[in-house]
N, C-alpha and C positions, 0 to 999 in steps of 0.2 A: 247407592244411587237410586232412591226412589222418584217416581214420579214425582216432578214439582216445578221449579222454573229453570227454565232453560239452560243447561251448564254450554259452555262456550268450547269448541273443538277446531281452533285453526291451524297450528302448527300441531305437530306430531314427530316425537324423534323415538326412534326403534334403537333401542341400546343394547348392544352385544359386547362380550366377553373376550377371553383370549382365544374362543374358540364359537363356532354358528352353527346350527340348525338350521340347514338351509329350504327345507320345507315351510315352518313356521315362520321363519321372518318373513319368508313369501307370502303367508296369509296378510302379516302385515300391508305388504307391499300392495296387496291386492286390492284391498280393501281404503288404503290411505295413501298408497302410493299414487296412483293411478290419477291420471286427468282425465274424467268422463263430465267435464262442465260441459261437454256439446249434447248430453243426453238429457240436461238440467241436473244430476246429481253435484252435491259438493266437492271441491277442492280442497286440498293440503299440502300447506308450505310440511313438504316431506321429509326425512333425513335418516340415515343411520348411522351413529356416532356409537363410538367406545375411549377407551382410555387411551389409547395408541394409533392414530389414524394410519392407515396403509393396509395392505393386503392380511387379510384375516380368513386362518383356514378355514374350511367347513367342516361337519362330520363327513359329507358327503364325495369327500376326493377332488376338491375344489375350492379355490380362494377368491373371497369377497373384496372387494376395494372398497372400504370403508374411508370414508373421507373428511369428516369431521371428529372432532373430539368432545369432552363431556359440557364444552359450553352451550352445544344445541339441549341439552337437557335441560340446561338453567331458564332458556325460553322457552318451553313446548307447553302447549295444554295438556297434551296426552305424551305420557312417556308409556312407551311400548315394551316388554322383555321378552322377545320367542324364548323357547325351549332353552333351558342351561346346561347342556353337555359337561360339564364339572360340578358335577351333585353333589361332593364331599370336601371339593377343595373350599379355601374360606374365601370370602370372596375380597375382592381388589378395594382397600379401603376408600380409593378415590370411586369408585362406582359407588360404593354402601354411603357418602357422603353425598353424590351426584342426587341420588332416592331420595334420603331423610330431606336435603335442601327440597327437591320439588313436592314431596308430601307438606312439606312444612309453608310453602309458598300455596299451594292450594290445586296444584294438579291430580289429573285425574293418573292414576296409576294402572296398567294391564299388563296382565302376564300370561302364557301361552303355555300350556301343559307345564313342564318342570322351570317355566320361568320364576316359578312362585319360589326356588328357592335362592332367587337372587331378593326378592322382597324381603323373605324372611333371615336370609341374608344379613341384610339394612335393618333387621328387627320392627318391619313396619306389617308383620302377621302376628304380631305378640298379642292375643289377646284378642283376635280378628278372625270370624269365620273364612275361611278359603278353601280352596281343593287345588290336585293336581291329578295330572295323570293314576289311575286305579295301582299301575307298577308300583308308583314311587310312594306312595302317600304313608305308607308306616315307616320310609326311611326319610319323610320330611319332619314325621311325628316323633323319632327320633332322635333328629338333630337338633329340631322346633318345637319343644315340648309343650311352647306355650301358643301353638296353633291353633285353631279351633278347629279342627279337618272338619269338612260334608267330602265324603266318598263316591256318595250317589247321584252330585247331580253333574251336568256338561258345567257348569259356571255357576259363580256367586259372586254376591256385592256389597260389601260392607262399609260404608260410607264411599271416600272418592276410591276406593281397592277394589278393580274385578280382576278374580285368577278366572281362568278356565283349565278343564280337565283336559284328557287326550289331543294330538294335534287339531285333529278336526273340530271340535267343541271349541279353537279358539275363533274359527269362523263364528260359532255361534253367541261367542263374549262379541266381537267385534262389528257385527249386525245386532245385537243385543243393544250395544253402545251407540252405531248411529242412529239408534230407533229411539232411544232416550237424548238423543243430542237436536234431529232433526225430525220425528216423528216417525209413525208407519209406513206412511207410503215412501216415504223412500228409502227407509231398510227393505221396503217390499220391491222397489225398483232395481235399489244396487243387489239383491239375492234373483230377482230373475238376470238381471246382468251375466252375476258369476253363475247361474244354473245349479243355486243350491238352494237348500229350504229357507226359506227367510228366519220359521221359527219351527226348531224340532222340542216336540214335548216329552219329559220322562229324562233319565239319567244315565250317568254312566253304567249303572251298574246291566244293562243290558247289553254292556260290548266285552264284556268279563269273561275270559274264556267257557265257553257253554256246546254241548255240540247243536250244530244247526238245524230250525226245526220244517219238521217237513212241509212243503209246498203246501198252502190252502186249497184246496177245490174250489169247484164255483167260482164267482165273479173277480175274486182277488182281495187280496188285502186293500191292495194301493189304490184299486176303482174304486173300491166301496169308499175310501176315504176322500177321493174326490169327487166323488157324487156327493156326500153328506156335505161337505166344504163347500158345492153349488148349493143346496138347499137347508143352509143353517134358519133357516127363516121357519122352518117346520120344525112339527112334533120329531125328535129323531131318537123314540126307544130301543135301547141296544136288541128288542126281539125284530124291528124292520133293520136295522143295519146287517142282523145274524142273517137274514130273511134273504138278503142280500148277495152275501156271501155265501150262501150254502149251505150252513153252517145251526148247529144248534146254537144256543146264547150261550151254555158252559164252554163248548168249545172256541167259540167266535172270540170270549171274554179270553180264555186264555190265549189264543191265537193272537189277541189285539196287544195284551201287556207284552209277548216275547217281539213280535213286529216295533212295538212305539214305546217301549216301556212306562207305561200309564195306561190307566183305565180310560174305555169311551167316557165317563163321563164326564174325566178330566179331560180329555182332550176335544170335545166338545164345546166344554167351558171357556178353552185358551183359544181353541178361533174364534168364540163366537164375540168373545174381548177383544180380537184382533179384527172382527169385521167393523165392530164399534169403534175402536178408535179408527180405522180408516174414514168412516162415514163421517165422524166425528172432525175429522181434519180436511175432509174434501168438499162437504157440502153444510148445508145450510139445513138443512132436517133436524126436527124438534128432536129431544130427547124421547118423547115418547115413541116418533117414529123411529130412531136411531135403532132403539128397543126392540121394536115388531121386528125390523127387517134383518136384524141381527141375532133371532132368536131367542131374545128377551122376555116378551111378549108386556113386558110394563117397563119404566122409566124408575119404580123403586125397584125393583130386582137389578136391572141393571148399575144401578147406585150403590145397591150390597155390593154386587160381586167387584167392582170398580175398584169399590175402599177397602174390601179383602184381601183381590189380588194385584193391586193397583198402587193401593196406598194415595189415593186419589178419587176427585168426583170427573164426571163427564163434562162439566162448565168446565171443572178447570184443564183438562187435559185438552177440551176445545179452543180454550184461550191462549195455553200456551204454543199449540201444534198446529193451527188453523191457517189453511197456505189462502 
C-alpha cells in the first residue's frame, strides 16, 4: 500500500482461531474497536468473528465471547489476524477460504506478529515480502518457504498485505494504516490518544536480545530528540545534536542507532516527511513554504524525498489527504 488514492476502511472484522492472543487482538480493539467520533477521529462498524462463534479461550487464562462467524469476513474492508498461538497446526480450511475470498474481493489484509502464519496459512505470503515476530520467523521460513521474510523491520506492505513483527509493532502496522487510510494528523491524533509514538523509525532487530546499554549523560537521548522534532525547520548536524547530548558524535551516533535503531539522518528525514505531510493536509502553504518550514529548505528536495520514500508527490498526497 503505497501512497496514492484513498483506500476505503469502514468495517473491520478481527478473525481468530480456536484459540486468542489476548493482548494483540486488544491492539486491534484499540485501535478500530473503539468509538472516539466525539474527538473527530473515525469509526468502525467493528467485529470479531471465527469459525465457531461462542466463547473462545485465550492464551492468557481467560475466554473471549466471540459472536459472530466468518460471514463478517466476507464484508469487511479490513480483515484483522492478532497473533496465532497454533503456529504448526494447519490451519482451519474454512478460515484459509474466509482469507483467499477477501484477498480476492479486494480487501485489505493485517496481521499482528505470528498472525502472518495464518496468511501464509491461506498461501496469500507465497511470493510476498512479510515479517513476524524476530522468534518465529525461520519457523515461518520453514513452513513458508516461499516467504519473502524482512527480519528487520516493526512492519511491511506488499500490495493490500501488511504483517507486522512483535506485538507492539502491530501498533505500529495499524497507525501505519490509518495514516494511509485517513492521513497524518489523525494517525497523529489517534497515537497521542493511546500515548504511543505515532511513528517509530528503525526495526526489529533492535529489541533482539542484547544487554542493555548504559544510560546517556548529559541532556538525554529522549530530550535531544524532542528538541530536534520542535526545530526541524534548522540546520540539525549530528555534531549540534551530539552537542546536545554530551556526547562526542562517534558516541552520540552509536548511542542514537541502539536508542532508535536508525541513524540521525534517517530519522531526521522521517519526521521531517511527517511534518510535511501534516502541513501539507492542514493548511494552505505553497510547497515551497511547506519545504522551509519542514526542514526542506526547497520544494525540489522535497519532491525527491517524497517520490523516494513516499512513492508519491506533495500535490498529490495534498489532494488526496487535505481536511
Amino acid at each position: 500500500m503505497t501512497n496514492g488514492p484513498k483506500v476505503r476502511v469502514e468495517s473491520v472484522a478481527a478473525l481468530v482461531g480456536s484459540r486468542i492472543a489476548g493482548f494483540e487482538l486488544g491492539i486491534l480493539c484499540q485501535v478500530f474497536g473503539l468509538d472516539r467520533s466525539d474527538d473527530g477521529l473515525p469509526g468502525y462498524d467493528f467485529a470479531v468473528c471465527g469459525p465457531r462463534p461462542g466463547l473462545v479461550p485465550t492464551t492468557s487464562g481467560f475466554a473471549v465471547e466471540v459472536s459472530h462467524d466468518l460471514s463478517r469476513v466476507a464484508e469487511a474492508d479490513l480483515v484483522a489476524i492478532p497473533a496465532w498461538p497454533d503456529l504448526d497446526a494447519p490451519l482451519d480450511p474454512a478460515i484459509a477460504t474466509a482469507l483467499q475470498d477477501a484477498y480476492a474481493r479486494g480487501a485489505i489484509l493485517l496481521s499482528v506478529c505470528s498472525g502472518a502464519f495464518a496468511l501464509a496459512g491461506a498461501g496469500l505470503l507465497d511470493g510476498r515480502r512479510a515479517t513476524t515476530h524476530w522468534q518465529f520467523a525461520d519457523r515461518l521460513v520453514r513452513r513458508f518457504p516461499r516467504v519473502r521474510i524482512e527480519r528487520d523491520v516493526l512492519y511491511v506492505t506488499d500490495g493490500p498485505v501488511l504483517t507486522s513483527a512483535g506485538a507492539a509493532a502491530g501498533i505500529d502496522a495499524c497507525l501505519h494504516l490509518v495514516r494511509r487510510v485517513h492521513g497524518s494528523g489523525t494517525a497523529n491524533a489517534l497515537a497521542r490518544r493511546m500515548v504511543v509514538a505515532a511513528h517509530r523509525e528503525g526495526g526489529q532487530a533492535q529489541y533482539v536480545e542484547m544487554p542493555l546499554p548504559a544510560a546517556p549523560t548529559g541532556e538525554g537521548m529522549a530530550e535531544v530528540l524532542d528538541w530536534a522534532a520542535e526545530h526541524l525547520d534548522r540546520d540539525l548536524p549530528v555534531a549540534t545534536l551530539a552537542d546536545r547530548a554530551g556526547m562526542s558524535v562517534r558516541n552520540f551516533a552509536r548511542r542514537f542507532r541502539t536508542t532508535t535503531g536508525t541513524t540521525p539522518h534517517r530519522w531526521l528525514l522521517e519526521q521531517r516527511l511527517q511534518r510535511a505531510e501534516l502541513l501539507l493536509e492542514t493548511s494552505d502553504l505553497t510547497v515551497d513554504v511547506v519545504a522551509e518550514r519542514s526542514g526542506f529548505g526547497s520544494a525540489d528536495t522535497l519532491r525527491h524525498h517524497f517520490a523516494r520514500r513516499r512513492g508519491t508527490t506533495p500535490h498529490a498526497h495534498r489532494h488526496a489527504f487535505h481536511v
